[in-house]
C-alpha positions in Angstrom: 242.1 2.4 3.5 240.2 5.2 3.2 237.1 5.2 1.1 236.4 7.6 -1.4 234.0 8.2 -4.2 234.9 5.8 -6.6 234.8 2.7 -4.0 231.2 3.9 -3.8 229.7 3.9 -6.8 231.8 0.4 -7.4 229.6 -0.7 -4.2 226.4 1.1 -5.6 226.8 -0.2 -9.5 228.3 -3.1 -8.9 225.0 -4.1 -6.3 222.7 -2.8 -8.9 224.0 -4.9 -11.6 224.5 -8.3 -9.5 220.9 -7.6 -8.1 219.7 -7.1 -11.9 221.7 -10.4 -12.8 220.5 -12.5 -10.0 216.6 -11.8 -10.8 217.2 -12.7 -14.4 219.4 -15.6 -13.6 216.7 -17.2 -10.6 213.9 -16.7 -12.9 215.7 -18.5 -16.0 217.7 -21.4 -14.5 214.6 -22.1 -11.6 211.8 -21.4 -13.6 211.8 -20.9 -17.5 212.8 -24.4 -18.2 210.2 -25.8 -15.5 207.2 -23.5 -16.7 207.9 -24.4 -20.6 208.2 -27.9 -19.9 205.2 -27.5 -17.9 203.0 -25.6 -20.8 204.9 -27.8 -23.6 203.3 -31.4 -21.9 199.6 -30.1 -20.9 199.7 -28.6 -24.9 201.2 -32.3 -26.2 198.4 -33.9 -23.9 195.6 -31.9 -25.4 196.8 -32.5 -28.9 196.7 -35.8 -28.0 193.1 -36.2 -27.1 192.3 -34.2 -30.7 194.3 -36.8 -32.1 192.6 -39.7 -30.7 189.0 -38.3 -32.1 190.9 -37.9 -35.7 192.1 -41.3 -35.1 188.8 -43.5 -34.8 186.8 -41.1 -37.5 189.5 -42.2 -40.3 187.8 -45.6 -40.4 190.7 -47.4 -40.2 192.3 -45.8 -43.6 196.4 -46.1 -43.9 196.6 -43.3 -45.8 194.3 -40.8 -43.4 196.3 -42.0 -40.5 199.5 -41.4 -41.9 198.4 -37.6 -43.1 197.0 -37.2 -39.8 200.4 -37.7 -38.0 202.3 -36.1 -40.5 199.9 -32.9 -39.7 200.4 -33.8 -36.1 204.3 -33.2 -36.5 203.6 -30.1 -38.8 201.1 -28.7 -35.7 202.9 -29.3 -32.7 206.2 -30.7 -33.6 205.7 -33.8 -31.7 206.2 -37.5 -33.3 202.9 -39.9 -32.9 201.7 -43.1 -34.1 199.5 -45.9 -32.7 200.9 -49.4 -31.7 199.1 -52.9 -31.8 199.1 -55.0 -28.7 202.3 -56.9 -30.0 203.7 -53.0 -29.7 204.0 -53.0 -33.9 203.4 -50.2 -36.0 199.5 -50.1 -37.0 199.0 -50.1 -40.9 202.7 -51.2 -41.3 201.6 -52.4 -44.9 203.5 -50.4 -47.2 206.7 -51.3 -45.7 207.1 -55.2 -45.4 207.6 -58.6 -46.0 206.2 -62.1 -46.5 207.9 -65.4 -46.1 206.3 -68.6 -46.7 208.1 -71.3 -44.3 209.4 -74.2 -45.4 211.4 -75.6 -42.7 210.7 -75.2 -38.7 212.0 -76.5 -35.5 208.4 -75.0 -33.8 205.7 -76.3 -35.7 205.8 -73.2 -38.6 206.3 -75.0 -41.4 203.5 -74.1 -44.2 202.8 -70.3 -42.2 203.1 -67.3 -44.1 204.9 -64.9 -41.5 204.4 -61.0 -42.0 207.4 -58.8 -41.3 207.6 -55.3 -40.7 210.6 -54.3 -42.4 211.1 -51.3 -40.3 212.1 -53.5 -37.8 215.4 -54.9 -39.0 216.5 -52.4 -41.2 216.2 -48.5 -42.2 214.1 -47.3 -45.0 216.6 -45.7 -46.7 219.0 -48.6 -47.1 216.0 -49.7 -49.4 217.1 -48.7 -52.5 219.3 -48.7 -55.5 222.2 -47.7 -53.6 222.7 -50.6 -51.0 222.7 -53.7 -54.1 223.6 -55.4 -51.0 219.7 -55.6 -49.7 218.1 -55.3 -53.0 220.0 -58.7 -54.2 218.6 -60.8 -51.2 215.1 -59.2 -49.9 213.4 -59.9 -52.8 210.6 -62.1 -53.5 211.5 -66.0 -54.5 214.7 -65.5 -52.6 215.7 -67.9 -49.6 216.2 -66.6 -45.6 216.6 -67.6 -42.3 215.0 -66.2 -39.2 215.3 -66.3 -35.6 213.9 -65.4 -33.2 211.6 -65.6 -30.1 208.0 -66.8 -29.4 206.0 -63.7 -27.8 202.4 -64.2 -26.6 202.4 -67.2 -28.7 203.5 -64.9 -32.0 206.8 -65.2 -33.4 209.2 -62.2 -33.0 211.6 -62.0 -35.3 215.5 -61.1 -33.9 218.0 -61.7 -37.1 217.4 -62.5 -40.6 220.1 -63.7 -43.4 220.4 -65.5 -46.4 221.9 -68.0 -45.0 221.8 -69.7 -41.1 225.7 -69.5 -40.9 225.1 -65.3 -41.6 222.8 -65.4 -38.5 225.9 -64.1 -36.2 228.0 -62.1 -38.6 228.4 -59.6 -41.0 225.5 -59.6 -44.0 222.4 -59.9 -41.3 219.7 -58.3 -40.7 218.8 -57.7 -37.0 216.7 -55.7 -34.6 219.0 -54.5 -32.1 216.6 -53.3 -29.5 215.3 -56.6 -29.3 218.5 -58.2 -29.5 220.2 -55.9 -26.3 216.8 -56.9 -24.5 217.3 -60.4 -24.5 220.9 -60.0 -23.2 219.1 -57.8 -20.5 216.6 -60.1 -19.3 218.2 -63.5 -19.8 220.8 -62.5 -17.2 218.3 -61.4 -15.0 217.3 -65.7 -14.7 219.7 -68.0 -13.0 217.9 -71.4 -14.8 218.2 -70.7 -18.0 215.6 -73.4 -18.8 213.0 -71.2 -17.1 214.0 -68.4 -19.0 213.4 -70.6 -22.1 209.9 -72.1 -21.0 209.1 -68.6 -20.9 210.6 -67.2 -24.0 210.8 -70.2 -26.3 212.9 -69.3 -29.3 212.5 -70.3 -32.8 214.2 -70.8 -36.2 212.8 -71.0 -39.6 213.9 -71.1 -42.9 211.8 -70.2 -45.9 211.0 -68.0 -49.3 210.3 -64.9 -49.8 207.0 -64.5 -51.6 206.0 -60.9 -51.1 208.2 -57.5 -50.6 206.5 -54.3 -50.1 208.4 -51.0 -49.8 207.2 -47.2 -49.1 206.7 -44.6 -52.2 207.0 -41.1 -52.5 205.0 -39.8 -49.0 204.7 -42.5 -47.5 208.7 -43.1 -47.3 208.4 -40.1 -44.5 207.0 -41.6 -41.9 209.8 -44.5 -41.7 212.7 -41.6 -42.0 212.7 -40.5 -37.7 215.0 -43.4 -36.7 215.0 -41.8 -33.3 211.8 -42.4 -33.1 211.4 -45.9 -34.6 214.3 -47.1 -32.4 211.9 -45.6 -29.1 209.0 -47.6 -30.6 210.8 -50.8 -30.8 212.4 -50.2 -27.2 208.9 -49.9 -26.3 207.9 -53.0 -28.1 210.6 -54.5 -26.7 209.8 -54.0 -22.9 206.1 -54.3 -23.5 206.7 -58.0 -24.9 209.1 -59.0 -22.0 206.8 -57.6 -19.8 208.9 -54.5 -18.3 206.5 -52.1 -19.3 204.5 -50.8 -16.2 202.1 -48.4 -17.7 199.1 -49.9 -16.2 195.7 -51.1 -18.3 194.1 -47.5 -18.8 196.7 -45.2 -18.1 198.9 -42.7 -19.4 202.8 -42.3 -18.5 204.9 -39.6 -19.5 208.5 -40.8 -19.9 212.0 -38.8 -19.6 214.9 -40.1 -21.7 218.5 -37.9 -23.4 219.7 -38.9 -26.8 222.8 -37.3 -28.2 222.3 -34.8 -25.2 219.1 -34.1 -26.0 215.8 -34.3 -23.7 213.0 -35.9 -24.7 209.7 -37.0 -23.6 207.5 -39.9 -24.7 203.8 -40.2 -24.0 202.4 -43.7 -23.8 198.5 -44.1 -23.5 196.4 -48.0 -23.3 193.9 -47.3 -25.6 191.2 -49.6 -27.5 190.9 -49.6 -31.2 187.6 -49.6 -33.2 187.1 -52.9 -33.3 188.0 -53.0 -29.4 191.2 -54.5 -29.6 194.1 -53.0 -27.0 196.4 -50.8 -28.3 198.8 -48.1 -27.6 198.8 -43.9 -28.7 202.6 -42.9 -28.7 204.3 -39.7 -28.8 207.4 -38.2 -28.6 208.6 -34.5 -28.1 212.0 -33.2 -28.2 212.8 -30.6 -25.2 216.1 -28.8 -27.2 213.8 -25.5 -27.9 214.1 -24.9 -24.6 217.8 -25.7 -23.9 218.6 -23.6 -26.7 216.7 -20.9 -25.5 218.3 -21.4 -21.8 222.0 -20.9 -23.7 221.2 -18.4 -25.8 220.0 -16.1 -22.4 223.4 -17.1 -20.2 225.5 -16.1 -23.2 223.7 -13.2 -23.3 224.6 -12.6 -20.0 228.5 -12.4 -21.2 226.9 -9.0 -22.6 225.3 -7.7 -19.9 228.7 -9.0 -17.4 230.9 -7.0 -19.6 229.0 -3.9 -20.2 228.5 -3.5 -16.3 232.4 -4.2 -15.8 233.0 -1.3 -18.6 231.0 1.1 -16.7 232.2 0.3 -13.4 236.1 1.1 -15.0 234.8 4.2 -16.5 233.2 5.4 -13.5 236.5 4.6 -11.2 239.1 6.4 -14.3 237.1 9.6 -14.2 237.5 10.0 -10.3 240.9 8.8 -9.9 243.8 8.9 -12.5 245.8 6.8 -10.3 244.2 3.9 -11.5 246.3 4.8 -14.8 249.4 3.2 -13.6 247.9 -0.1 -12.6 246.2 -0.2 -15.8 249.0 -0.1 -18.2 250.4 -2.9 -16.3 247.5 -5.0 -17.0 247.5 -4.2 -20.4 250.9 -5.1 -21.2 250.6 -8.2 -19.3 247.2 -8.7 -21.7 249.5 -8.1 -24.4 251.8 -10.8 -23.8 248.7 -12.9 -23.2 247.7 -11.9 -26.8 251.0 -13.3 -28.3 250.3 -17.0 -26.1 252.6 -15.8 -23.4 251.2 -16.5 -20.5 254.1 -16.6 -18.2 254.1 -13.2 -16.3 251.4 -13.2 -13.7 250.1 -9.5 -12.3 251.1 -8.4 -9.1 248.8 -8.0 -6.3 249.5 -5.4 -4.0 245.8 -4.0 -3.5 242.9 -4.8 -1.8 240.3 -2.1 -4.1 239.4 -2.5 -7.4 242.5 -2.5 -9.2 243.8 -5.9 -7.0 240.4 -7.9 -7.9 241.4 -7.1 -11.6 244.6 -8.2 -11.6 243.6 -11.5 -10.1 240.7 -11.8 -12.4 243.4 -11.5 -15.1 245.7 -13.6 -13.6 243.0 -16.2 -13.4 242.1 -15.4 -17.0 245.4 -16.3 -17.9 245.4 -19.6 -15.8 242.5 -20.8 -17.9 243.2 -20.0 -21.1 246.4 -21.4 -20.9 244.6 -24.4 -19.9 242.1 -24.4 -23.1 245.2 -23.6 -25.7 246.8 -27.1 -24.0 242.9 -28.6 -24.0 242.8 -26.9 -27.7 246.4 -28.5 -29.0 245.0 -31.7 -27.3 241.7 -31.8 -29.4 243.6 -30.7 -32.5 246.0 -33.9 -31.9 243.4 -36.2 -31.3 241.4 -35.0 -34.7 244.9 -35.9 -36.7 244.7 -38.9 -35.2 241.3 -39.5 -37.2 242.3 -37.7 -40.3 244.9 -40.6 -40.1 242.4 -42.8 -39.7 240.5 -41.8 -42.6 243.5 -42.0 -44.8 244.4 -45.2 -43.7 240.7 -46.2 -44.3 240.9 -44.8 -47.6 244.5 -46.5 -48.3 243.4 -49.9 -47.3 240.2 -49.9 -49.3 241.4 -48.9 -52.3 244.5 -51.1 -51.9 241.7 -54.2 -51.4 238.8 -53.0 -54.1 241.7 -53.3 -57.1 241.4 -57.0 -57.4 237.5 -57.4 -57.3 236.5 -54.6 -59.6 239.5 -56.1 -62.0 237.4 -59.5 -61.7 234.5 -57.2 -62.6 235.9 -55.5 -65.2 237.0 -58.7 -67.0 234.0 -60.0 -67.0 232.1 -57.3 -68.5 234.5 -57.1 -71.3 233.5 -61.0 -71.7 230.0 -60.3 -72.0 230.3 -57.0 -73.7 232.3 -58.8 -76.2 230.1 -61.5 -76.5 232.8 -64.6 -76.0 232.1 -68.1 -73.8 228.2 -66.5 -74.2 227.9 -70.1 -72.8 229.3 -69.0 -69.6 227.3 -65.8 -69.1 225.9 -67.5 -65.8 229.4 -68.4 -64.8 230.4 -64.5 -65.1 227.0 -63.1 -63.9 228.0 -65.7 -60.4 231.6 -64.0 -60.0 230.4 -60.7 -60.5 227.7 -61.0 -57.4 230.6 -62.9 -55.6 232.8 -59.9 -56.1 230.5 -57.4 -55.3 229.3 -59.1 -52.3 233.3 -59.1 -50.9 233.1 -55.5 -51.4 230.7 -55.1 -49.1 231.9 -57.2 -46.5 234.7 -55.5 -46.7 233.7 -52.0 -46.8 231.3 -53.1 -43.3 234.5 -54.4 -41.7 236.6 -51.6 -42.5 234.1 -49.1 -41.4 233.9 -50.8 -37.8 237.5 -51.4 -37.7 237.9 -47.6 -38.4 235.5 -46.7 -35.5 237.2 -48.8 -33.0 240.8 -46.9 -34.5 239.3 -43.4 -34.2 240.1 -43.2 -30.7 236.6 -41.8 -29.6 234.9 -44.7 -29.0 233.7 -45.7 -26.0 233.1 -49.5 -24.7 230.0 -50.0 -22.4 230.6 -52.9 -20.1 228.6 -55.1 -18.0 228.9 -58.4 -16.3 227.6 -62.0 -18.0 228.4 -65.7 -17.7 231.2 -66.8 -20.3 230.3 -70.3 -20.0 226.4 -69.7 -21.6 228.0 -67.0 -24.2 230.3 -69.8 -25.3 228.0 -72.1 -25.5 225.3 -70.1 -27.2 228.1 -69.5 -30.1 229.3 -73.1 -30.3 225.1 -73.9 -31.1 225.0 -71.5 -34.2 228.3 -73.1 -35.7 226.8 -76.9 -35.4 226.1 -76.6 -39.2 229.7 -75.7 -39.6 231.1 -78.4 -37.7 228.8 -81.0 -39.2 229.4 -80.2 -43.0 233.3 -80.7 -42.2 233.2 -83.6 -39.7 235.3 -81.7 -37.0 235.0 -82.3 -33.5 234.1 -79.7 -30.6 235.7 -80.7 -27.1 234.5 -77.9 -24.6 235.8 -77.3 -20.9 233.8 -74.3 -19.7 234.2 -73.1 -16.4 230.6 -71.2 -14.7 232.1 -67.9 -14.4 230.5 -64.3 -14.4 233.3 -61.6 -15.9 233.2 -58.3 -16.8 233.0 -56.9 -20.7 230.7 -56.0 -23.3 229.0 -59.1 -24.2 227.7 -58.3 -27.4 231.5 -57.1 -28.7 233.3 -60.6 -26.8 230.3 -62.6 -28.9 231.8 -60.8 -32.2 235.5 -61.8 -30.6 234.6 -65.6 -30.0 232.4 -65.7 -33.7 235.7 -64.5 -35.5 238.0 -67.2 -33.7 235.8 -70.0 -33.9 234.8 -69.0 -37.9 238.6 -69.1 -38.2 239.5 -72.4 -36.2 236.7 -74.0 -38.6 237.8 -72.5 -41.7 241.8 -73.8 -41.1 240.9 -77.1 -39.3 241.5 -79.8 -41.3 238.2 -82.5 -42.3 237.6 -84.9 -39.4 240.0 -83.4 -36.9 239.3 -81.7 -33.9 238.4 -78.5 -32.4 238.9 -77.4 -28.1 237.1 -74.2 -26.7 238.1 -73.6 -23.2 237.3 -71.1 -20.2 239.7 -71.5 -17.3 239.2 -70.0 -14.4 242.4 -68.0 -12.8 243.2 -66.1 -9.9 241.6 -62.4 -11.0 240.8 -63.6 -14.4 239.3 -66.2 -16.9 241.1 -67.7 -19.9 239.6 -68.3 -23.1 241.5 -70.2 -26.0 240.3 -72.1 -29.1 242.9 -74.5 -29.7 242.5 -76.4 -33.4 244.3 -79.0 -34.6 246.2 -78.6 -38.2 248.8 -76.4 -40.0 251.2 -74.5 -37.7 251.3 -70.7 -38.3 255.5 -70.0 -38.7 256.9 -67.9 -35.9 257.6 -64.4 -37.7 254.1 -64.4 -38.6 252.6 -65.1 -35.5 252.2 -61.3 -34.6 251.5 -59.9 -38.2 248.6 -62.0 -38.4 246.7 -59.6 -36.4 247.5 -56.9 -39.1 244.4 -56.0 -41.4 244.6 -57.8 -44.7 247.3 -59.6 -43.7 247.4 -63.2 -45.2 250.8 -65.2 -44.4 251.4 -67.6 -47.3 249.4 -68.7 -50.2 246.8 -70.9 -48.4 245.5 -68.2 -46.7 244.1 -66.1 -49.5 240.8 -64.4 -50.5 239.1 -67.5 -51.5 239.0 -68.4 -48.4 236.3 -66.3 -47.2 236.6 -63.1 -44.8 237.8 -59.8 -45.3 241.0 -60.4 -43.9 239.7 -57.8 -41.4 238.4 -60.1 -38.4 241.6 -60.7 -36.5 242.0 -56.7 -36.9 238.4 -55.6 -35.2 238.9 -58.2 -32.5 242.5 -57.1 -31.6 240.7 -53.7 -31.1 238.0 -54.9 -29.1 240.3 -56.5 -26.7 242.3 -53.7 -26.2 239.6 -51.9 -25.7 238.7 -54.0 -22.6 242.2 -53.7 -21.6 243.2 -57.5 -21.1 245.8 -59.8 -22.6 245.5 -61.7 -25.8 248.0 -63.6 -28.2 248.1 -66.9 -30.5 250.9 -69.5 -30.0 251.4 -72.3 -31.8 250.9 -75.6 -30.0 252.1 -79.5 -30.6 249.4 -80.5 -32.8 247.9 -76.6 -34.0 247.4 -73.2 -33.0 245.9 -71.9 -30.5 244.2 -67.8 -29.9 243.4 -66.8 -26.8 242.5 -63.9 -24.2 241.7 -63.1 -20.7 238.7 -61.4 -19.1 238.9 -60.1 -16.0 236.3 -62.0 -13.2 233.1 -60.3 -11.4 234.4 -58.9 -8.0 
């Protein structure tokens, strides 16, 4: 092919402009993002030092140190407070809360136990729009706690009203800590060891003493990010994970939400000489941004080099007129979604690599329209979701906020004023459904979205069944059942925390439909690939057209089975979910004596 003038200039602008491209590229994807790293940690670092000196000169004053970090964000857009040894929040005390114990199974009893509030709960469901909280955490009410014995100082994991609330719905709990016990106790093969080291604890007690954050201070409690890093860090640092040394300073990389970060973690003394920790935390998204922002500009500088390159090649050649209309009405087809006709290419020069570039074009965004329609699919899915949410909430709210209405009338009224207490009872009864309800329906909603995502890791059934049977002894005892258990050692595959919520569900079901004095058998059998779990109890047979309805949300059989009861009517739904979210087989049958619900989990290879 012979080579004229316009295959030269191609060669000469299209060198140029790659040459141009490649400098700009190499210096933004090799060393922009290193170099402002670099400058943002040394800058974060030297802040940090200033801080320190701030730090001791505020004489230990809450209200100095909390301006001081809140100018520390304003300054450098960086996150820092200072931690105790126990890793808590220093001058916690405007968010908190005191509990006198009363009854102990670790000589507690007659301790006042301070809890930081942050902890278990987020500032902002503090207030007169979550009754839920504000009906329970106040002072003269009752709670349980559990939790674990750290450096001889109790750590609190869950808090309810109640001991039965401990593993469901209506808790409070501090899920960092929580996931970190699941982490380490499987890292111990004796589980007795595990407990010499980490003793655990329950008390139950009143609340004498609820503090909660006003007007500036509120701020400092509103970076959940941030709070949930600090409790991590507590978290490791009290189960001994944490490896920063005695004196030293460790920088630490970690993505949230697809977001870099870095946390800065520095052993430091206080002013009366006590250890304590300076931490930090910076979010690296400036710099991505500013990354994305230069390679889309580069879809500028791509183009405008493609336009003069066509220019260039039209003026010397008209025969590059021909081609061209071919291309354009095959991109006029591709403008109407037609992407069936594909270019010719009958060229090696310019004109060839166009048509394949537009062929390829074509290829791709055929496959985004199919990727798009997809998407689009997948988000009516979840606008079904919603209305079904919606549907099933207002379908299930009618009959409580009748029950509320009815008594307001009494009481507006003025009749059975003798009763007030009665009315007062049913209406916190009521409202207390509601929100049991509205929390099940919520998770049941997220496991229905169809975006969810189930983490899964390997555990022993046989301790996960047996640490559920222990928090339902209460249960058992008050109706006289029986619990026969034939638990096979096995490690399976799943997500622990979500087969807990599976096994709670059953078992709160098997005791609620069991019969006084009868009995109760929890099983784990091992099988070829798998492991069967059933909970068998003995009473009333379920009839056979209703035995797959009952999975159904808010679906109660026959009259027995009603509100009064207790539930949502929601907990066979969310654990249907969660098992087909694993993927295994589950089912209810009706046996000589009962029922019977059971599924598989598949067994560690």
């Amino acid at each position: 092919m012979r080579r004229g003038i316009v295959f030269k200039l191609f060669l000469l602008t299209t060198a140029l402009c790659l040459f141009i491209l490649a400098i700009l590229f190499v210096g933004q994807t090799v060393f922009f993002k290193q170099f402002y790293v670099h400058q943002k940690v040394e800058k974060v670092q030297a802040a940090l030092q200033a801080y320190k000196q701030d730090y001791f000169s505020s004489a230990g004053d809450p209200q100095a140190v909390a301006k001081l970090e809140q100018d520390f964000y304003q300054r450098h857009n960086t996150w820092v407070t200072t931690l105790d040894a126990m890793g808590n929040l220093n001058y916690f005390g405007d968010f908190y809360m005191e509990v006198r114990v009363e009854l102990s199974d670790d000589g507690l009893s007659g301790q006042t136990m301070t809890i930081p509030l942050y902890s278990v709960m987020n500032v902002e469901d503090f207030s007169q729009d979550n009754p839920f909280l504000t009906t329970w955490i106040q002072e003269g009410e009752r709670i349980a706690i559990e939790g674990l014995l750290m450096n001889h100082q109790p750590v609190p994991q869950r808090m309810a009203r109640e001991p039965g609330r401990l593993r469901e719905e209506g808790r409070l709990e501090n899920q960092q800590m929580v996931n970190k016990e699941y982490e380490v106790v499987t890292r111990f093969e004796d589980l007795n060891r595990y407990r010499d080291l980490y003793p655990s604890f329950f008390v139950k007690g009143t609340i004498i003493k609820v503090r909660t954050p006003e007007g500036t201070e509120v701020s400092r409690y509103t970076n959940h990010l941030f709070l949930d890093r600090v409790k991590s860090f507590q978290a490791d640092l009290l189960f001994g994970d944490y490896d920063g040394g005695t004196n030293e300073s460790q920088i630490i990389d970690f993505e949230e939400n697809q977001v870099n970060y870095k946390l800065f973690v520095e052993h430091i003394d206080d002013r009366n000489g006590n250890p304590a920790y300076l931490f930090a935390m910076v979010s690296l998204q400036p710099v991505s941004e500013a990354a994305d922002v230069i390679q889309d500009y580069y879809v500028y500088i791509v183009i405008a080099t493609l336009l003069l390159v066509l220019l260039a090649s039209f003026y010397y050649s008209r025969r590059i007129a021909r081609p061209l209309l071919r291309i354009n009405r095959t991109a006029q087809r591709m403008a109407g979604l037609d992407f069936t006709e594909k270019i010719p290419v009958t060229t090696k020069d310019e004109i060839g690599d166009l048509s394949r570039n537009i062929n390829e074009l074509s290829e791709r965004l055929h496959s985004h329209i199919t990727r798009l329609e997809q998407d689009i699919e997948k988000e009516k899915q979840l606008e079904n979701t919603r209305k079904e949410f919606i549907s099933g909430v207002s379908h299930e709210l009618k009959t409580p906020l009748s029950v509320i209405q009815s008594c307001l009338s009494v009481l507006k009224d003025g009749v059975a004023s003798h009763k007030r207490d009665h009315y007062f009872a049913a209406m916190e009864d009521e409202v207390r459904r509601m929100d049991l309800l509205i929390g099940d329906m919520l998770e049941l909603a997220k496991y229905e979205s169809g975006t969810y995502k189930m983490k899964m890791d390997s555990f022993h059934i046989d301790t996960l069944i047996e640490r559920v049977c222990a928090k339902f002894s209460s249960d058992l005892e008050s109706k006289s059942l029986h619990l026969y258990t034939r638990l096979a050692p096995v490690e399976v595959v799943g997500n622990q925390h979500r087969i807990e919520q599976v096994l709670v569900n059953f078992l709160t079901n098997a005791i609620r439909y069991t019969p006084e004095q009868e009995s109760i058998i929890l099983s784990a059998v091992e099988e070829q690939e798998t492991v069967r779990v059933s909970i068998e109890n003995k009473g009333t047979h379920i009839p056979a057209e209703q035995l797959e309805k009952i999975w159904d949300r808010f679906y109660r059989g026959d009259s027995s089975r009603h509100r009064k009861a207790g539930g949502t009517g929601l907990g066979l739904a969310i654990s249907r979910k969660i098992l087909e979210l694993h993927g295994v087989r589950y089912g209810v049958t009706n046996t000589a004596e009962g029922v019977m619900f059971y599924f598989d989990l598949n067994k560690k290879v």
